[in-house]
LOTI-371479 format. One line per 3 residues: number of its first residue (from 1); their letters; for each residue x, y, z of N, C-alpha, C. Coordinates in Angstrom, 3 decimals. Layout:
<nodes>
NUM	A	X Y Z X Y Z X Y Z; ...
</nodes>
This chain:
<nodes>
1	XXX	22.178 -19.284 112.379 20.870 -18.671 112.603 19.795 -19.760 112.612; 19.279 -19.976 113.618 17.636 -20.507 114.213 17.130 -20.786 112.304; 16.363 -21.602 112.023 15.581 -21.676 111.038 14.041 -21.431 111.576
4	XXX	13.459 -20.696 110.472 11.917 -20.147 110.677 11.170 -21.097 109.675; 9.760 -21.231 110.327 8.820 -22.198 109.159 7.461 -21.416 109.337; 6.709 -21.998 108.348 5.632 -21.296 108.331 4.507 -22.428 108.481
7	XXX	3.233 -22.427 109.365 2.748 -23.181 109.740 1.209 -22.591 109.592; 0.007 -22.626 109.165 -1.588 -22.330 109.230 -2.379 -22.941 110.261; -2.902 -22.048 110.942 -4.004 -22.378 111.626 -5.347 -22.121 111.000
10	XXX	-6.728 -22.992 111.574 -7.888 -22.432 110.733 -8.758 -21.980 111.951; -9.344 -20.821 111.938 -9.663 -19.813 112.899 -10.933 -20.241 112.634; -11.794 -19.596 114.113 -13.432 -19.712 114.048 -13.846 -18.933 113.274
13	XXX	-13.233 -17.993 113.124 -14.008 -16.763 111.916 -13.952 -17.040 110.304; -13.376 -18.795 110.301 -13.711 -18.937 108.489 -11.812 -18.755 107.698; -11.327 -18.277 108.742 -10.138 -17.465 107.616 -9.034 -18.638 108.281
16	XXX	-7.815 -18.607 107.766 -6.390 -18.866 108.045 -5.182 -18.311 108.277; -4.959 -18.460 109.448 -3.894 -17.745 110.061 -2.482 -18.505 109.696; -1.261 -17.473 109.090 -0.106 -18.091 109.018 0.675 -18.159 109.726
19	XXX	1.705 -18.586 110.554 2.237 -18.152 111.921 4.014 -18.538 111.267; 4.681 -17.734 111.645 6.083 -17.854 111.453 6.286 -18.283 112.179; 7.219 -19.588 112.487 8.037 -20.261 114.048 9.242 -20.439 113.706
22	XXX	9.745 -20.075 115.299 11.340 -20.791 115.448 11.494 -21.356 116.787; 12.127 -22.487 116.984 12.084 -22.918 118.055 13.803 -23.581 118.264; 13.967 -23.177 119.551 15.265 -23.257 119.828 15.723 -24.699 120.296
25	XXX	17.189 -24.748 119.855 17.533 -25.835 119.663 17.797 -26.956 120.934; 17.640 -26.217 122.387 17.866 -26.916 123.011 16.697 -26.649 124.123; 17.012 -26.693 125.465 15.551 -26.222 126.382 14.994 -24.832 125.875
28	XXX	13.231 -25.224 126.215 12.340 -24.398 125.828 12.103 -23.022 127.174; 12.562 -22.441 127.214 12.523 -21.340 128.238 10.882 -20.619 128.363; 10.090 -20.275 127.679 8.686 -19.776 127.438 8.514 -20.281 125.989
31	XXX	7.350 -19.015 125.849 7.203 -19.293 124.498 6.646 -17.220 124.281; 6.885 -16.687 123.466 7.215 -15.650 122.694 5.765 -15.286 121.100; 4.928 -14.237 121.188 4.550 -13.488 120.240 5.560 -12.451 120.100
34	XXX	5.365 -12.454 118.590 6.452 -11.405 118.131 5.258 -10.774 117.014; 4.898 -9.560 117.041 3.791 -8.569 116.453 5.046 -7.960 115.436; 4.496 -8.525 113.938 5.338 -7.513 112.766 4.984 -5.591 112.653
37	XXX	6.382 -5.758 111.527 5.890 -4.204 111.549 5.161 -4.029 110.037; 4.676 -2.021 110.145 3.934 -2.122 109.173 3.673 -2.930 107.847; 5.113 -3.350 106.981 5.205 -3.767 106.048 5.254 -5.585 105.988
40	XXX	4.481 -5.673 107.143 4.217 -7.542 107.595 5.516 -8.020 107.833; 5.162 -9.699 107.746 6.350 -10.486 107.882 7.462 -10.044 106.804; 8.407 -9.366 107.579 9.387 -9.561 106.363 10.634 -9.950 106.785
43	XXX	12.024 -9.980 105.962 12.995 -10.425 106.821 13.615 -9.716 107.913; 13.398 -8.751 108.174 13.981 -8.234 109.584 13.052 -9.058 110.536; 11.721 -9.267 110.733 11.210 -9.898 111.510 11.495 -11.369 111.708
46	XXX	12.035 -11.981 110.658 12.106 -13.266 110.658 13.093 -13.368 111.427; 14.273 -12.703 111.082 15.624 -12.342 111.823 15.059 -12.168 113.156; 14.558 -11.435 113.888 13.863 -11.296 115.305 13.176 -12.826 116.000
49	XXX	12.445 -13.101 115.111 12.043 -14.547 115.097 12.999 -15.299 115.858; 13.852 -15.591 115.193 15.079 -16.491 115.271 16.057 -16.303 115.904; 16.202 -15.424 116.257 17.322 -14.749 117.157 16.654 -14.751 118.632
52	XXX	15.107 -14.812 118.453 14.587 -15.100 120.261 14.710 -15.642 120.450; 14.738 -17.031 119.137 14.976 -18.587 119.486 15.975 -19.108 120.056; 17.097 -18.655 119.375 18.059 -18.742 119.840 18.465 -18.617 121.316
55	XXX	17.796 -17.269 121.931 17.992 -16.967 123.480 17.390 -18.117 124.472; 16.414 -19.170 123.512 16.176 -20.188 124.150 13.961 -20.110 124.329; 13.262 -19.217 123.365 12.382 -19.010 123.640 11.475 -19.431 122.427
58	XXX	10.239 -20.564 122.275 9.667 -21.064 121.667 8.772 -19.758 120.837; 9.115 -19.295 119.632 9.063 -17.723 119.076 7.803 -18.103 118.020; 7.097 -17.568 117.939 5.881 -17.287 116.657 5.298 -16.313 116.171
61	XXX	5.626 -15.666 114.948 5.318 -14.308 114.755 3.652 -14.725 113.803; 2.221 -14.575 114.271 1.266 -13.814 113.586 1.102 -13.438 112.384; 0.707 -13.898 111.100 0.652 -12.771 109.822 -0.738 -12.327 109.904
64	XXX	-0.843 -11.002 110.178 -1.969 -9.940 110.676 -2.785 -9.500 109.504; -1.905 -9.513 108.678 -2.659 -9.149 107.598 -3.131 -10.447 106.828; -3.450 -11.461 107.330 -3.869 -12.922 106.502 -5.520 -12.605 106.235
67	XXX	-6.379 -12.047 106.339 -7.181 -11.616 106.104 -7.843 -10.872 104.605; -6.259 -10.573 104.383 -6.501 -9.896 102.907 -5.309 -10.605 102.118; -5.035 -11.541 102.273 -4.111 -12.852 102.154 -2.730 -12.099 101.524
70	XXX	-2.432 -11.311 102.803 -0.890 -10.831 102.687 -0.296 -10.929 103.660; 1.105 -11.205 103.464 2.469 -11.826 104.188 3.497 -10.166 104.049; 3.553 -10.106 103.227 4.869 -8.712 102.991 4.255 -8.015 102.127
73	XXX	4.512 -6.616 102.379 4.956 -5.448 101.621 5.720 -5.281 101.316; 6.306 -5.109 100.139 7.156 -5.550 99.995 7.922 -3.795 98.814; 8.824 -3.640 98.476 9.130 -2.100 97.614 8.081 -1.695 96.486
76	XXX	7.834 -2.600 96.068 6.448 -2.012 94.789 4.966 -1.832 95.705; 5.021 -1.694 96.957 3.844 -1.480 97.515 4.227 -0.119 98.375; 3.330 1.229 97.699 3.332 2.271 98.090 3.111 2.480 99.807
79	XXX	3.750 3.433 100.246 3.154 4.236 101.582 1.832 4.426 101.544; 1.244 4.671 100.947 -0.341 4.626 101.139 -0.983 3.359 100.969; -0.323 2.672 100.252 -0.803 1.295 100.289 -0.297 0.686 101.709
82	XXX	0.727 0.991 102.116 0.871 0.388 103.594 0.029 0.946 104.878; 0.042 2.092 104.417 -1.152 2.770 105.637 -2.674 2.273 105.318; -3.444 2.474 104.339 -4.300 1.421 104.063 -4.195 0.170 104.511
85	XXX	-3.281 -0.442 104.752 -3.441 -2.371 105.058 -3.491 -1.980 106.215; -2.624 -0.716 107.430 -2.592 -0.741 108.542 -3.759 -0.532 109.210; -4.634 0.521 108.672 -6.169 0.924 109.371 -7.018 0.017 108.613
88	XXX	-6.725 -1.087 108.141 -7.870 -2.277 107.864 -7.841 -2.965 109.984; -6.541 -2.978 110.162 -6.605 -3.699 111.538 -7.085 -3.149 112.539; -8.092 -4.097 113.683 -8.859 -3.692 114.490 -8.347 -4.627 116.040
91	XXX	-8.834 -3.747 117.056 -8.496 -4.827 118.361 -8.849 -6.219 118.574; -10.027 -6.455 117.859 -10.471 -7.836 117.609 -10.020 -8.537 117.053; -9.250 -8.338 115.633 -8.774 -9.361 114.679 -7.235 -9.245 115.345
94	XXX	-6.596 -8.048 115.861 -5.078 -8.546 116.692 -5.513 -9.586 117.698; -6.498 -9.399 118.565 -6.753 -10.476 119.861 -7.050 -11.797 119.565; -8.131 -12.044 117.920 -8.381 -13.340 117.733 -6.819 -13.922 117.089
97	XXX	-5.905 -13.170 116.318 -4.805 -13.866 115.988 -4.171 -13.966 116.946; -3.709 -13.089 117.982 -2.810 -13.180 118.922 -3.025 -14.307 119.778; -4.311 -14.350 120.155 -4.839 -15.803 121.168 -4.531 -16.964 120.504
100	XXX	-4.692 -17.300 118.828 -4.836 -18.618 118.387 -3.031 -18.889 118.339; -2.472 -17.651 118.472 -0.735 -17.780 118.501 -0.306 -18.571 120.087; -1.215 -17.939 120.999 -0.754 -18.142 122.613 -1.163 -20.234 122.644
103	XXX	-2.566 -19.780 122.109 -3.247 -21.410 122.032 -1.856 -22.049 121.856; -1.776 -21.893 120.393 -0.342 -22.763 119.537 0.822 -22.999 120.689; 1.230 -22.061 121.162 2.458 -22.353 122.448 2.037 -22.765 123.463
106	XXX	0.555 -22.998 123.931 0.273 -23.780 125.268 -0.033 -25.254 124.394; -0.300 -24.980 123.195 -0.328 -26.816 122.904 1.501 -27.440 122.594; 1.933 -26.619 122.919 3.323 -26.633 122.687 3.948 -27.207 123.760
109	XXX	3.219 -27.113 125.126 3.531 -27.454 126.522 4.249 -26.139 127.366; 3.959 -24.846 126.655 4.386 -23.601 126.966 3.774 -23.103 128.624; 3.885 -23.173 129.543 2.773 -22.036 130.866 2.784 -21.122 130.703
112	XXX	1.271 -20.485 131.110 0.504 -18.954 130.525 1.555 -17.887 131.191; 2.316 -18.519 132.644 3.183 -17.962 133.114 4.482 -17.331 132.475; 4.843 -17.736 131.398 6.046 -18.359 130.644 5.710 -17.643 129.350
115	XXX	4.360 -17.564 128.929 4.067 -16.430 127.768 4.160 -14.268 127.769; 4.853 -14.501 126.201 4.912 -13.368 126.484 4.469 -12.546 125.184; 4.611 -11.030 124.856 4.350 -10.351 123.681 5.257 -9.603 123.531
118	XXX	6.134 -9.324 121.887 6.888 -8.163 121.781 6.644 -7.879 120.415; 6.131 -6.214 120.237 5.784 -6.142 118.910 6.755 -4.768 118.336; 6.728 -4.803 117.404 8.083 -3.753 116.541 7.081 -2.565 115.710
121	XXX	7.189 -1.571 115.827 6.134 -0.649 115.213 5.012 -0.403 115.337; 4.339 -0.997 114.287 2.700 -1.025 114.663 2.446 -2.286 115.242; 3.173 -3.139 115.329 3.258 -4.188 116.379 3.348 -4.198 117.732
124	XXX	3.733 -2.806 117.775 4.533 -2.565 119.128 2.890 -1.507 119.495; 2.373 -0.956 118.647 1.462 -0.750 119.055 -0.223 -2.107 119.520; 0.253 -3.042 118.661 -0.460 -4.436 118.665 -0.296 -5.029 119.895
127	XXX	1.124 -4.968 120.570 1.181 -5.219 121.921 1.027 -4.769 122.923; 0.698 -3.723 123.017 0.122 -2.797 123.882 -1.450 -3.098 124.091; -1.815 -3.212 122.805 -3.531 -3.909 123.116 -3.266 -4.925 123.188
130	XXX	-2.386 -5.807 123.319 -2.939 -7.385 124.056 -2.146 -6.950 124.923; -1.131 -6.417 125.776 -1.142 -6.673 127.242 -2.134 -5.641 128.266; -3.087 -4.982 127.307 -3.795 -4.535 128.453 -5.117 -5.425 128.065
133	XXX	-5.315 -6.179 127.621 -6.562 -7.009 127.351 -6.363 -8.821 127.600; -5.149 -9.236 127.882 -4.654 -10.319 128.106 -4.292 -10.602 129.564; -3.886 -11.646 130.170 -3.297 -12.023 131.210 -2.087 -12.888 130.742
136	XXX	-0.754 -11.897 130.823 0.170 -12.315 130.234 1.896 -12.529 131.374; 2.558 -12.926 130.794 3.814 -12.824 131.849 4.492 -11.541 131.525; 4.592 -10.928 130.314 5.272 -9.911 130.297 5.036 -9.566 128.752
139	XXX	5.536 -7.772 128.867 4.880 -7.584 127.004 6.111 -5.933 126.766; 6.695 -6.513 125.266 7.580 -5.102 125.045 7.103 -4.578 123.944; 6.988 -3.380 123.731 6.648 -2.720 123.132 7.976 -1.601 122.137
142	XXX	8.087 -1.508 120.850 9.164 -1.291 120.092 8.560 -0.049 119.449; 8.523 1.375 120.032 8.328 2.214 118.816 6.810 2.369 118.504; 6.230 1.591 119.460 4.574 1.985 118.900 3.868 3.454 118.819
145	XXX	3.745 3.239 117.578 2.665 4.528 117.389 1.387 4.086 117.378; 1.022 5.379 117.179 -0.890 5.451 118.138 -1.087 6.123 119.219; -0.268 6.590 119.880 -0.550 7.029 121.434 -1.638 8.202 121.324
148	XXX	-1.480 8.690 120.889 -2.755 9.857 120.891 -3.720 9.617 119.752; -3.650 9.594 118.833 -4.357 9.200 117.566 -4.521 7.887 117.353; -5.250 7.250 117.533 -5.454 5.988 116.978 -5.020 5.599 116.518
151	XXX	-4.275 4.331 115.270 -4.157 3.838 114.119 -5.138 3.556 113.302; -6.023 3.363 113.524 -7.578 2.925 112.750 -8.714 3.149 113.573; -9.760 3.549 112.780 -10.794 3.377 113.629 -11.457 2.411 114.934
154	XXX	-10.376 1.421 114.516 -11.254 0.296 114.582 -10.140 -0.309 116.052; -8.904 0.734 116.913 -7.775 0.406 117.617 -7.769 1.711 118.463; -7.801 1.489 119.834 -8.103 2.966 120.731 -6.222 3.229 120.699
157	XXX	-6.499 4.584 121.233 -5.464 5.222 121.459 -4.775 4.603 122.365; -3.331 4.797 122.479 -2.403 3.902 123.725 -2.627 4.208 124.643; -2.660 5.547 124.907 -2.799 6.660 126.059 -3.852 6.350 126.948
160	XXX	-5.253 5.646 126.017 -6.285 5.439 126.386 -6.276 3.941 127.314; -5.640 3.293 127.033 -5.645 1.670 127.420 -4.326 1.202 128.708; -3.447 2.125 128.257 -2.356 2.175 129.458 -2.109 2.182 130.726
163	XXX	-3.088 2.620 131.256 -3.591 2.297 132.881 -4.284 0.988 133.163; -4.914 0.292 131.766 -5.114 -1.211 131.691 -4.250 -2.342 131.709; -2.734 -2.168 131.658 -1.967 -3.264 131.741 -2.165 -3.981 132.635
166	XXX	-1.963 -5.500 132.015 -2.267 -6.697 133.299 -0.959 -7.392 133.473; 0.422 -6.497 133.086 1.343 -7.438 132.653 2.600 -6.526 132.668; 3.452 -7.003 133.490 4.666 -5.692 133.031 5.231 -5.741 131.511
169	XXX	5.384 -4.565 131.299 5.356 -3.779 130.260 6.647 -2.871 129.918; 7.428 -3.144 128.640 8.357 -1.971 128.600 8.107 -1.528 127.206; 8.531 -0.360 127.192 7.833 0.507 125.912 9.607 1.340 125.547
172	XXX	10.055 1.012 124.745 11.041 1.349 123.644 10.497 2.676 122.666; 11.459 3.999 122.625 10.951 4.897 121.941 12.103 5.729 121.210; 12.391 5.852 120.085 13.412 6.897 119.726 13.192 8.569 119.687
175	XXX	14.024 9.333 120.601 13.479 10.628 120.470 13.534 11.600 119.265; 14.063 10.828 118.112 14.343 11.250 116.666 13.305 10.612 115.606; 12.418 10.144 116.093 11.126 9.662 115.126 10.258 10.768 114.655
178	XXX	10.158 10.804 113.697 9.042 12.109 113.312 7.629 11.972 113.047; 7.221 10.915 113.486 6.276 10.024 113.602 5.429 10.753 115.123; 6.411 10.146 115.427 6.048 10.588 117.319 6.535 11.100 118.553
181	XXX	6.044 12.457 118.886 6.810 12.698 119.413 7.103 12.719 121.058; 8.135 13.068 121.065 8.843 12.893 122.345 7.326 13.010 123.840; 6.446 14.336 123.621 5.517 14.238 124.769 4.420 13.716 124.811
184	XXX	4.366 12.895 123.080 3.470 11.901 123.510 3.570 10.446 124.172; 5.038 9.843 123.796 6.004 8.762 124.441 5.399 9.207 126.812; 5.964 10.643 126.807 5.639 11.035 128.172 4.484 10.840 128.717
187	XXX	3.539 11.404 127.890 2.190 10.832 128.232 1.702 9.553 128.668; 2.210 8.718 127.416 2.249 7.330 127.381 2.725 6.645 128.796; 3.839 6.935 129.070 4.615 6.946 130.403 3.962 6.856 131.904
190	XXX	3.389 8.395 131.460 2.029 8.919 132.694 1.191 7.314 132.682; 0.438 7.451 131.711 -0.870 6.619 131.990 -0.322 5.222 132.141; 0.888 4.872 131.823 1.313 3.577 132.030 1.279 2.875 133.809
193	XXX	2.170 4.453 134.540 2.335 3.883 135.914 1.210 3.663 136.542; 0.118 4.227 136.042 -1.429 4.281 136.667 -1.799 2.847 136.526; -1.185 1.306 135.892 -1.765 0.005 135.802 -1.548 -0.862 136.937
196	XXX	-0.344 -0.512 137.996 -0.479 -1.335 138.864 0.706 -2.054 138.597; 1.376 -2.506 137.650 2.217 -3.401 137.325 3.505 -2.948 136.620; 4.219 -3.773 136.818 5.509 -3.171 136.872 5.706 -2.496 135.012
199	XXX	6.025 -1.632 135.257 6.401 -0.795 133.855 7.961 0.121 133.121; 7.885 0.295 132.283 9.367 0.773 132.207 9.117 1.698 130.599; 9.318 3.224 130.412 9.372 3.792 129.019 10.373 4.572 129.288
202	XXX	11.367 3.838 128.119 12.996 4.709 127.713 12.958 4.902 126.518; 12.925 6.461 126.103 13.442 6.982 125.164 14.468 7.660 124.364; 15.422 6.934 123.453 16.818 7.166 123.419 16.474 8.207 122.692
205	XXX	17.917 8.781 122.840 18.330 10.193 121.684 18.890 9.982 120.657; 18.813 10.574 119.618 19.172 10.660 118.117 18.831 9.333 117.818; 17.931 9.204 117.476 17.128 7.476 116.915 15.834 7.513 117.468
208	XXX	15.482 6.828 115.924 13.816 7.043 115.570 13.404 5.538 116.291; 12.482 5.307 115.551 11.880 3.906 116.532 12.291 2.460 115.671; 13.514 2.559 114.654 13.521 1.980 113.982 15.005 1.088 114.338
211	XXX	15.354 2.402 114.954 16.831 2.490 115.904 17.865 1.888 114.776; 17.655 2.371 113.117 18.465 2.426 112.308 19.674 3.198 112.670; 19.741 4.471 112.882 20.584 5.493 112.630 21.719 5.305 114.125
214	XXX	21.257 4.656 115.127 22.096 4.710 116.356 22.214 2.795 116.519; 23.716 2.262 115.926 23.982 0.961 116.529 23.703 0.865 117.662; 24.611 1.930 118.700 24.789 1.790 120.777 23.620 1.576 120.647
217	XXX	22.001 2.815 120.483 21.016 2.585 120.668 20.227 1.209 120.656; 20.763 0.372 119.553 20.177 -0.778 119.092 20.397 -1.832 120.118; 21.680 -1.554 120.346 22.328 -2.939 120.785 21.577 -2.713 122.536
220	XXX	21.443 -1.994 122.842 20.933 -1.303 123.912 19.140 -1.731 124.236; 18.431 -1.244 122.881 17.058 -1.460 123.203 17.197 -3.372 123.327; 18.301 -3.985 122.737 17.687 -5.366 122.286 18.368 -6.388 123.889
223	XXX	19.253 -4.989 124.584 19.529 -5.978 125.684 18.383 -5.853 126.661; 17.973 -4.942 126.090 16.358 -4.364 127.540 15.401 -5.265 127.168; 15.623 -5.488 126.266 13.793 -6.962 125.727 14.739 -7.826 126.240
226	XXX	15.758 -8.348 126.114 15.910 -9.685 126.458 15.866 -9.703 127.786; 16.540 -8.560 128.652 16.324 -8.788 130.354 14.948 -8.520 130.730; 14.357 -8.031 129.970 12.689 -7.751 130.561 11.783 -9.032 130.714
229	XXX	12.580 -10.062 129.637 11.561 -11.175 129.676 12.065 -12.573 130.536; 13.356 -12.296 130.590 14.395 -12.560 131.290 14.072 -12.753 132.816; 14.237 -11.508 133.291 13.419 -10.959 134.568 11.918 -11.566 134.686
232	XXX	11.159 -11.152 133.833 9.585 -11.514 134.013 9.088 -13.114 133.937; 9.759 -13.680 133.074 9.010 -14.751 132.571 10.238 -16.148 133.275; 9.710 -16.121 134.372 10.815 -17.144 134.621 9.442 -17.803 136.428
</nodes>
């Protein structure tokens, strides 16, 4: 397994951004945002991290919540304490971290061509607002919620921004999430083809967005990110 490091940037807004990297061991194919899920960097993400690396893609995951100088949630941090850290985040503070991440891989010798976004949860909702607010090579989306309801005040609805993509786009959904359901994923769908650019929303059966409960499912969503970027970013 790829080794991950942790590296700080110091942002115009005063604060410090932590960025998880992995970089693969032999040619650099792009370079890769990876948007955590609710409970931050933790090790499933790192694992994601490293495993893009591996496919050959210069990988850096964002800590989103560096603002309130947290990395993980970790089991002694309640569901309400995780939904709280989640509606602290706004489209501005994903775009100023996400950009100083893209910066980092074009000083890397990365092309804007060659960049991409894939976020897991509320990440996956994080990537959805930077590929309709970015000029990107390609952006996947894992399970994002928000499509009708916001996540925070301070983050429009998916539904709302989806005809804004500047970037093909695939959107990953389990039809067993109780989170979200199946006709709002459709919706999502709708307003997606309205951007102009190439798009793609598959929603498997029996599996939530976590795609715990269905291996096939898993092994399935993770061959569709890799050919999506595969396909796009070349």
């Amino acid at each position: 397994m790829t080794q991950t490091r942790t590296e700080t940037l110091a942002l115009t807004d005063g604060t410090e951004l932590r960025l998880t990297v992995a970089e693969p061991d032999n040619v650099v194919r792009g370079g890769l945002v990876v948007l955590h899920e609710a409970r931050g960097v933790t090790d499933r993400v790192r694992h994601l991290v490293s495993s893009l690396a591996e496919e050959g893609w210069l990988t850096v995951a964002p800590h989103l919540y560096h603002r309130d100088g947290t990395d993980e949630l970790d089991e002694q941090h309640t569901a309400e304490h995780v939904i709280d850290q989640v509606q602290r985040l706004s489209g501005e503070s994903i775009l100023a971290d996400t950009d100083a991440a893209f910066v980092w891989l074009a000083d890397q010798g990365v092309h804007p061509d060659h960049l991409g976004v894939v976020g897991f949860d509320i990440g996956g909702t994080a990537a959805l607002v930077v590929a309709a607010s970015r000029r990107l090579g390609a952006a996947v989306t894992v399970g994002g919620p928000g499509i009708l309801d916001p996540l925070s005040d301070a983050l429009p609805a998916l539904v709302e921004i989806a005809g804004e993509l500047t970037c093909p786009w695939l959107g990953l959904y389990g039809a067993g999430d109780e989170d979200i359901a199946v006709e709002e994923v459709d919706k999502l769908r709708e307003a997606a083809e309205s951007a102009g650019v190439a798009t793609d929303v598959v929603c498997f059966d029996d599996t939530d967005h976590r795609f715990d409960d269905d291996a096939e499912a898993a092994s399935e969503a993770w061959q569709r990110t890799r050919n999506w970027f595969d396909l796009h970013l070349r």
